[in-house]
N, C-alpha and C positions, 0 to 999 in steps of 0.2 A: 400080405396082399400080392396081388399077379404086376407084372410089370406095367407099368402105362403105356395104353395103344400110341402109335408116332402117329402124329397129326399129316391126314393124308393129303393136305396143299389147301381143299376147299377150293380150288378155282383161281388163287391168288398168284397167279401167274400174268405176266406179258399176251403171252396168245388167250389166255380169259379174258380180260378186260376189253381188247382189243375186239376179240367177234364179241363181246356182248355189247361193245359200244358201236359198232358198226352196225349191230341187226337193230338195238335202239333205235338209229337213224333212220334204218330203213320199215320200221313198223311205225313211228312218229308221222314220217311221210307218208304211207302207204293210208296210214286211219285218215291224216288231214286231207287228202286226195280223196280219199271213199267218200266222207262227209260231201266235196265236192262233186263227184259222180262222173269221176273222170279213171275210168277203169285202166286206161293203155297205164298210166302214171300209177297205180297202184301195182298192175304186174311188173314196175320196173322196182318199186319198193320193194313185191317179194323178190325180185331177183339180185336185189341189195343182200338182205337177209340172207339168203342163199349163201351169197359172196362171203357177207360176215362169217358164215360158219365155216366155208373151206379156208378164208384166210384163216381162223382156230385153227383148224385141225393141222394148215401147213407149219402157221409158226409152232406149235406142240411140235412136228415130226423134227423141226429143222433144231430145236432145242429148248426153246422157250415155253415149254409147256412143266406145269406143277413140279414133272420131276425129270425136268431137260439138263443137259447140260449145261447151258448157257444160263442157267434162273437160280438167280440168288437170294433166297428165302432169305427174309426181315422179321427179326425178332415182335412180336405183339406186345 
């Protein structure tokens, strides 16, 4: 048999978790404000979201992404 493919992170990083819990927050809020019908407060949810994903992609650049320097994969 071929050698076994290396497991490519899956997301399980510090900057994943991080923007996925941050945009969580911000689409949590964003639907519970729609239901209310208060728009200004849902464009500040997608502007949440937004934020979640540049904070990812900063902490990724600055190290803590899947395959950063600073991210210390945890045996499964």
């Amino acid at each position: 048999m071929s050698n076994p493919i290396a497991d490519p992170g899956h997301g399980h990083s510090p900057a994943a978790w991080t923007a996925v819990i941050i945009m969580l927050v911000g689409i949590a809020i964003g639907t519970f404000f729609f239901f209310l019908d208060m728009p200004i407060v849902v464009w500040i949810a997608a502007a949440i979201v937004v934020i979640g994903a540049l904070v990812g992609w900063g902490m990724s650049k600055a190290g803590y992404g899947a395959n950063g320097s600073k991210y210390i994969a945890k045996e499964h």
